[in-house]
Structure formats: C-alpha cells, structure tokens
N, C-alpha and C positions, 0 to 999 in steps of 0.2 A: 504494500500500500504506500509506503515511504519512497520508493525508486517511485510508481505510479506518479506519485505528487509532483515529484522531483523533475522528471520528463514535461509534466504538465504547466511547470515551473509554477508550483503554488507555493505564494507565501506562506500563509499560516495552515497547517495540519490542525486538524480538530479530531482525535483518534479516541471516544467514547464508548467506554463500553464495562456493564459489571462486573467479567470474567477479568478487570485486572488485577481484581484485589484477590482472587486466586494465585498471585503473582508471588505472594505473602504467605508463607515465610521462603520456602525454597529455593522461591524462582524470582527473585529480583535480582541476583546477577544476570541471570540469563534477559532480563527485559533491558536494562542498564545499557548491555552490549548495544539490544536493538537500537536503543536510543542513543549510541554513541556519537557524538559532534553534532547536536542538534539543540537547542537552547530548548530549557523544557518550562512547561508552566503548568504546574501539578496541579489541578481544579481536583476538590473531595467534597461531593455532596453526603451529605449527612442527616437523614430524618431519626425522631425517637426513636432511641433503640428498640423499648418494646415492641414498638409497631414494624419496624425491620425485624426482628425475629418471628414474628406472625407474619408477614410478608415474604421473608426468606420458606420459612414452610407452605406456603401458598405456592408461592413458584416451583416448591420441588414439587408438588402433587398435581401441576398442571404440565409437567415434564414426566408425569408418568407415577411419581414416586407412589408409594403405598402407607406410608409411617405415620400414625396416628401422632395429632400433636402433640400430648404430651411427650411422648419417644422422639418426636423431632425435634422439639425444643431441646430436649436434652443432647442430644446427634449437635446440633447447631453451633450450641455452645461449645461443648468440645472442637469440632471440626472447622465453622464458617469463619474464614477473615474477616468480614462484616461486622463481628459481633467482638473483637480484638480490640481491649482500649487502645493499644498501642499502635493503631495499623497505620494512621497517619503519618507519625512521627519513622516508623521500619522506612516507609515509602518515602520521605524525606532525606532519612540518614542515604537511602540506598541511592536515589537516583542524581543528589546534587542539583534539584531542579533553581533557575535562577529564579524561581518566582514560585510561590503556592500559595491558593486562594483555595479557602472551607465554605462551602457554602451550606447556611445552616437551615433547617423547614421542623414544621411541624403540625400537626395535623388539624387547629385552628387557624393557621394562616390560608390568605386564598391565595389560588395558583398565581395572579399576577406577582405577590412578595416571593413568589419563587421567583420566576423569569425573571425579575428587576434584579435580585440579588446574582443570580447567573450569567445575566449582563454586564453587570457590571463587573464580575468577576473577571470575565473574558476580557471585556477594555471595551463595550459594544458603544457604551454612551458616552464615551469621549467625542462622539461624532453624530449621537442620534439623542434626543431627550429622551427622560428615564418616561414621561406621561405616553409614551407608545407601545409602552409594558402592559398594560392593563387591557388593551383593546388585541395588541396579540394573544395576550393570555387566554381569551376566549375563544380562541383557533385551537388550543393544544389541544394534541390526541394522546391520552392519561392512558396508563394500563388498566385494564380490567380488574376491580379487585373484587374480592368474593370475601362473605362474609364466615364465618364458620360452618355454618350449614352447607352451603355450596362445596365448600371447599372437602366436606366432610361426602357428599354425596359423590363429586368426582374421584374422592377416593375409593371410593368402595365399588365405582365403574373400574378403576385401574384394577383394581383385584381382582374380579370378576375376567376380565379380561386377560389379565395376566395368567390366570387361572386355565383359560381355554386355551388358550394361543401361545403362551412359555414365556416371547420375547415380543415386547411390544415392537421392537424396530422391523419385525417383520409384516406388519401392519400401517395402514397408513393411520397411524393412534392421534397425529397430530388431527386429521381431517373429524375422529372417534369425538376427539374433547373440543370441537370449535364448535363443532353440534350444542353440546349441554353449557359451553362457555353463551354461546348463542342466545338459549333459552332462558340462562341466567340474568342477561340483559334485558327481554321483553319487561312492560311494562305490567304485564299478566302477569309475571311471574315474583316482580319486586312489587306490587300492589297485593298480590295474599301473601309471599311468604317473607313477612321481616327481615330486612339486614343485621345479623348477630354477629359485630366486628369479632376477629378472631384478638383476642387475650391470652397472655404467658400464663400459663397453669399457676395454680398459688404456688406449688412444689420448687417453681423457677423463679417464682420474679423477687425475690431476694436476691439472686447472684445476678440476674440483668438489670436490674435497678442499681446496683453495685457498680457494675463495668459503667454503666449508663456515666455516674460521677466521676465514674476515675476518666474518662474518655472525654467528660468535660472538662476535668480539669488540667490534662494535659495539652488540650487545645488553648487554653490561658497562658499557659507555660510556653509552648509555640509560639501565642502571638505576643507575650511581654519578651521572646527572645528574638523577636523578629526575625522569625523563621518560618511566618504563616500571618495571610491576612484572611480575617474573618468578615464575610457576609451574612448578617442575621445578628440577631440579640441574641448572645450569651446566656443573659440573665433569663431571659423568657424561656428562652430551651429549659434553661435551670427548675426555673418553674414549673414547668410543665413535666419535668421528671418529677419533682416534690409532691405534685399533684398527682401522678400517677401515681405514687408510693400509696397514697390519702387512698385513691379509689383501688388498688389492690387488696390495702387493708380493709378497706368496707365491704370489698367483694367477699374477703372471708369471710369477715362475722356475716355479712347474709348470709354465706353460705352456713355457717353455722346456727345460725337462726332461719333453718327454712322451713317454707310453708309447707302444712302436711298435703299430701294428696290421698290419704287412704287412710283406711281403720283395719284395726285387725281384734280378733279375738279368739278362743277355743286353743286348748295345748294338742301335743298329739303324743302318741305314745313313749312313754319313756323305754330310758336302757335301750333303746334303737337307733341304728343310724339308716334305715331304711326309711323312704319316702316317698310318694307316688304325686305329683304335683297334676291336679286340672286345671285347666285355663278356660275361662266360658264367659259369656256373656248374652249378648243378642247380635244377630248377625248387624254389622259395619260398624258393630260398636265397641270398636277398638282392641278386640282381644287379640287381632296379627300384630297388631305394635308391640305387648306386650310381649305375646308367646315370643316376636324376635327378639325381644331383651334377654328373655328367660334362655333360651338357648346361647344367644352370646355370652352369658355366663358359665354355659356348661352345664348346661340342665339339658339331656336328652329328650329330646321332642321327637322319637319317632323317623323311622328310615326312609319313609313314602309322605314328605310332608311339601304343601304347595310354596310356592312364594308369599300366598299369606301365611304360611308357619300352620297349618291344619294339618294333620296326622291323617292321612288317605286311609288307613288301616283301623280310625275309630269312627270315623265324620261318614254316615251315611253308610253305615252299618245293623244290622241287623246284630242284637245283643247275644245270640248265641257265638259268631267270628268276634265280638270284644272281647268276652271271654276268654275265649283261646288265645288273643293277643294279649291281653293281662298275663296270664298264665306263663304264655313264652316271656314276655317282659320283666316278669316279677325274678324268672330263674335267671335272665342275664342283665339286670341292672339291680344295683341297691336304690341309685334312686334317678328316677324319671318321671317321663307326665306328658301328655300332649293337649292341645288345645283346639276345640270343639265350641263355635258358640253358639250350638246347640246342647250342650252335656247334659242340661241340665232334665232333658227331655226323659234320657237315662240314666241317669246317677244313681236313683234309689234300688232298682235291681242288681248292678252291677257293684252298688257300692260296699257291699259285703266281700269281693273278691280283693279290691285294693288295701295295699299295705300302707298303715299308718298314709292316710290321706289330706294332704292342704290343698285348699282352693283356693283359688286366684278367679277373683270376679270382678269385671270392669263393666261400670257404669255409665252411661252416655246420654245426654238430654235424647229424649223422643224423638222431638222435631229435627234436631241433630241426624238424627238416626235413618227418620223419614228419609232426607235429602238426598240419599246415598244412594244409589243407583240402581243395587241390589228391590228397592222398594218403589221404585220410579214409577212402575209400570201397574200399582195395585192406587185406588183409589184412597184418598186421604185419610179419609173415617175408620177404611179399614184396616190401613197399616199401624195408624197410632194406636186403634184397639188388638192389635196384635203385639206390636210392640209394649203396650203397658202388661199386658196381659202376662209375656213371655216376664218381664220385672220382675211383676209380682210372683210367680213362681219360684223366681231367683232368690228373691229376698224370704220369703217364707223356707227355703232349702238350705240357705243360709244360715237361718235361726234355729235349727232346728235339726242340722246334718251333724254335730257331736263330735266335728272336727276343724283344724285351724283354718280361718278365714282371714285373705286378704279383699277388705273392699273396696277396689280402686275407683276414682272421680277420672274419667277420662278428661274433662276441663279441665281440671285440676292439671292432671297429669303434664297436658299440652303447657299450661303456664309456670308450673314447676318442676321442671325435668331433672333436674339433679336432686331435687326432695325425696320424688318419684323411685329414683336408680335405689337411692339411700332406703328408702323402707321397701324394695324386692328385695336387696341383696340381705336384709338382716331376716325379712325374711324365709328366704331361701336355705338362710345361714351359708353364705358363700363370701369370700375377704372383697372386698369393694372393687369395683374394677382399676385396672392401668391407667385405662383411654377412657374416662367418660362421656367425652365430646361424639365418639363415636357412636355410642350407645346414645345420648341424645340426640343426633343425627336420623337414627332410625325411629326415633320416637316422631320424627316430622311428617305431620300429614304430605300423603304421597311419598314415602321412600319405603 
C-alpha cells in the first residue's frame, strides 16, 4: 500500500485500521520496519473501556465466534490489546512517531464531538472550520451495534451452524449473518424487541474499571511528558468511568435484590437424589422457554424433543406408551423430566409411576395466550373459555398433587430474567449457570 502511495506520489498516507493494535506486544518490531523512513503521526482513538470490551465481544460473535460473554470477557482480558493500559505508550516507545494525537469518545457524546476531535487530530481545520463537523457528522456510516440479545441470538446461529457444517469458512457465513444483522436493523424488529446494551458481567468489571484508570492515567502522564496530545476531556472520560463504577454497583445490588417471578411450595422425598421434573402449562404459554432453560442446565428432557423442547415420546400419547417410557427412563436417569403443556390432562394416572416428582408450571395472561397463533383460528369466547378452563385445572392439580411446585408468572419471567434463572436453578438444585446472558437470550420471545 506504501510503494502504491508512493508511485501515486501521495503526500499524506492515512493507513486505519483495528488489527494494529494486534501489532502489541510481538509485533511492533516487525510494523517499525514497515514504517521505516517515513514521519509517522500515531492517531489512538479510544472509547470507555467497558463498552470496548462489550464491543470487542460483539465483533468476535459476528466473525463467527461462539463464546458466551461472560467466557469472552474473561478471553478478552487476558488476550485483547485493546483492553492493555499500556498499549498506547508500547506503540509510542516502539515506533518513534514524531507526533501522537489520542483521540478521546464516549458514549454521551454525539458523533459530530467525534469527527471534530479527529479533525483536528489529523491537522483537517487548519484549512476548513471546525462548524463543518457537525453537518458531516450526519453523513457517517457507524457500525452496527447489537444489543445483548442480538448478539446472544447470532451466537447461538454460529453454533448451530458450526455444528452442521465443522468450518464456517466453508460457507458463505459472512452472506449467513448479514441476513439476521439485517433483521436486527428493521424497524419491526427494534420496535418489539428492546435494545439491552451488552454490560461487563459483575465477575469483570472490577478488573476493567481498574485498567479503565490506570489507562487514564497514563495518558496524563503522556500528555504532561509531551509525548501525546489529547483530543476530548480527560476529566469527562474520568467521569464517566466513576459513573460506570456507580451503575455497576447498583446493577449488583438489583441484582441482588431481585424481583420474584415465581412461588414455590411442597418438599419431595427425602434420602433421595432421584427426581423426575414436568414442565406444563397451557399451550403458547411459555413452557418451551422454560423447558429450554431446564435442559441448558442439564436436566434431560427426552431424546425425540421438538424445537419447542416437547418430548415427542410423552406429548400426544396414549398413557399406556408413557408408561413404558417412564419405566425405560426411571432405569436410565436418576433424574429427568420432559415438558408437555398438556400434562396436566394426564398426571393423575400416571403420576403414581414417577419418582419423587417437581413440577414446573408456567402461567401466562389468557389474552396473552389467545394471541398466539396456535388459537388464531378458534373463535374468541371459545378459546378464552378453554384456556381459563385448562388454568383452573392446573391450579386445583397444583394444590393438591402432594409434591414440589414451581409456579412460574410468564410476565414476570419476560421482565425479570435473571430473578427467573435464580429461582429454577435452586430449584432444580443445580450450581447457577457460567453464561447467564445466554440462558436469558432464550428466554426472549421468539428464540
């Protein structure tokens, strides 16, 4: 690119791009060379770190990656140059540049205080007023950023895909993800499903709120050695890390103070580690969200189970084949469950064969229920008196079945998702998950 310029006889080079800060630690001899006999001027933009760590994992899962964020966060820190207090100053010491300009952002600034400060960076308005910043600024083409959910669902397509085919590069995977990147942007699809900025796990943001400081402060360091000029306020970056710390810590205590979604009651038998879990409710109300959670825990749901997580071998059977599948199931799991949101049609005959038995029953407003497409086609009066009908069934089985109940608020569940995780997995009696985020991801209408 450098001979290219050089042929073309251009003055100024302008050579941009993320993979150089991969350049760090190893390979900045080798870059140094390329740049040798060339006056350099080392431009370093730099947004919150947190939100570069969420951003760094964003970009790996749209490159294919698979890594749930908490596991990436963790990956990140160890591995990414980006996230190096020092990285600045390494690229400094290494390449000798006669000029370096920081250019500093953050995620209440609007795009023109970018572009202004990266004008000026460059030298732009020595020769143009800085008031042309604000009116380009509304030309910029931003990357696409995805919220946690998004970003949570394209990963779970990488998997899937990875799964069938071995090697994504064998596919055209880039054409796979511009699809659901696509979709991600309609107006349909950011009008029902909230943007949930992606956030450092609590587990991290102690050590990246850490780097965050030390990273500002040795850019102070840089510019009182005049070895670096700074575009952006300091102190406001400052701030805005301060402020992150503030809302990391509130994010715990909510989390620790979360809203219930469920009740539970009834024990089940002691001196046993056997369990047989059901999952039921009424159809479209929400017990495939759940039974997904239930299995990504590791709770066996059955070998013939659909995309809604329904057990092909209980659902729409005749109770003498349950039977025999109880039977085979009880001799090769201690414990397992499938989920049927119909069970409750057959529980009472059957339920003399299951071992030490918990139910898991999710609750869903009516008309909710109505809506779902499964009931489109019945008339109104008659699906809401079907649907209350199947309820009340539920609830009188409930009261009255002599073993442990969980009873899930399917609203609930959608507005408290980690409350949610928090009262399956206790009780399930299973250690709390790795990846929450992913397990919340499946909890979203439509995944």
């Amino acid at each position: 690119m450098i001979a290219a310029a050089q042929e073309a006889e251009v003055g100024t080079l302008v050579l941009s791009s993320e993979e150089f800060a991969h350049a760090f630690p190893g390979r900045l001899a080798r870059l140094k060379n390329a740049l040798e006999g060339y006056d350099i001027h080392l431009v370093v933009t730099l947004n919150e770190i947190e939100r570069r760590a969420g951003s760094i994992w964003q970009e790996l899962v749209k490159g294919g990656a698979v890594v749930g964020l908490e596991k990436g966060i963790e990956q990140i820190l160890s591995r990414e140059p980006a996230i190096q207090p020092g990285l600045t100053r390494a690229f400094i010491d290494a390449l000798a540049p006669h000029q370096t300009s920081v250019v500093l952002s953050h995620h209440r600034a609007p795009a023109a205080e970018l572009l202004t400060n990266v004008c000026r960076a460059l030298g732009l308005f020595e020769a143009a007023p800085e008031t042309e910043a604000p009116t380009r600024a509304s030309t910029l083409v931003l990357n696409q950023s995805l919220g946690v959910t998004e970003t949570e669902i394209l990963r779970s397509v990488n998997s899937w895909i990875g799964q069938a085919v071995g090697d994504l590069s064998a596919i055209p995977y880039t054409a796979i993800r511009n699809l659901y990147l696509n979709l991600f942007n309609t107006p349909i699809w950011r009008n029902s499903v909230p943007l949930r900025p992606i956030t450092v796990p609590p587990a991290h943001v102690a050590e990246v709120l850490n780097r965050g400081r030390r990273e500002l402060d040795d850019l102070r360091k840089l510019a009182d050695e005049g070895r670096a000029r700074i575009f952006g306020d300091l102190d406001t970056v400052e701030k805005e890390l301060a402020m992150s710390g503030q809302e990391a810590h509130q994010a715990v205590s909510e989390q620790e103070a979360r809203q219930p979604t469920s009740v539970s009651w009834g024990s089940g038998l002691p001196n046993t580690d056997r369990k047989t879990y059901v999952c039921f409710g009424v159809p479209s109300g929400g017990t495939s969200a759940v039974a997904g959670v239930m299995r990504k825990l590791g709770v066996f749901m059955g070998d013939d189970v659909t995309t809604n997580h329904e057990d092909q071998e209980m659902s729409n059977r005749d109770n003498p084949h349950r039977l025999q599948i109880i039977e085979k199931r009880n001799a090769a799991h201690k414990i397992w469950g499938w989920q049927d949101p119909h069970a409750v049609n057959y529980l009472n005959p059957i339920g003399p064969n299951l071992i030490n038995p918990h139910y898991v029953i999710v609750s869903r407003d009516a008309v909710a229920t109505m809506a779902h497409m499964r009931w489109r086609d019945r008339e109104a009066k008659y699906a809401i008196g079907t649907i209350v009908a199947q309820q009340q069934r539920i609830v009188m089985f409930s009261l009255y079945c002599d073993a442990p109940v969980l009873f899930v608020s399917y609203e609930k569940l959608l507005t408290h998702p980690g409350s949610f995780i928090a009262e399956l997995t206790a009780f399930l009696d299973v250690p709390p998950p790795q990846d929450e985020q992913s397990l919340i991801a499946l909890l979203a209408p439509g995944s």
